[in-house]
C-alpha positions, 0 to 999 in steps of 0.5 A: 685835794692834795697840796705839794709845796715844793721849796728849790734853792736856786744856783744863781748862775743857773737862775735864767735857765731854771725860770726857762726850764721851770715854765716849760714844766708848769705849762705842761703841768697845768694841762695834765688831768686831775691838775687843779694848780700849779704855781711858782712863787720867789721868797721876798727876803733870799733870792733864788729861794722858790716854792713850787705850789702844786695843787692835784686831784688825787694821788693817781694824778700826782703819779701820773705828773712823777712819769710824765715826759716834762717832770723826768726831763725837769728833774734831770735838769735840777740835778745838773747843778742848778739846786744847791740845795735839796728840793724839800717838799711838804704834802698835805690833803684837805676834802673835796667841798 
């Protein structure tokens, strides 16, 4: 299995559109094969500081994911203002039990 912690810092004037945007993209996420989970999480202590936690079967599903329709669209969304910072994302693996 593979997890992706995506971490977004958010504009605050764009945070009501980014959470209408970002469940768009995590209900259609969590219908893709090979999705195992897909979560968001807002850090306790800065607001508008999110981690994204992504958990997929395998490298051909995360590739999938990168093309679909909901993440291109998701990803131009981003860019249009609404991070204010970089999205840094950290990936690691662990074995099937």
């Amino acid at each position: 299995m593979i997890t992706i912690q995506a971490y977004m810092k958010i504009n605050p004037v764009k945070r009501d559109a980014f959470l209408e945007a970002i469940q768009t993209l995590i209900k259609h996420s969590t219908e893709e094969d090979g999705n195992v989970s897909y979560q968001l999480f807002e850090d306790a202590f800065e607001k508008n500081s999110f981690v994204m936690l992504e958990q997929w079967k395998d490298e051909a599903s995360i590739q999938a994911h990168n093309q679909s329709a909901h993440f291109v669209s998701f990803v131009q969304f981003a860019k249009d203002g609404v991070l204010v910072a970089p999205l840094e994302a950290k990936t690691s693996f662990s074995k099937p039990e």
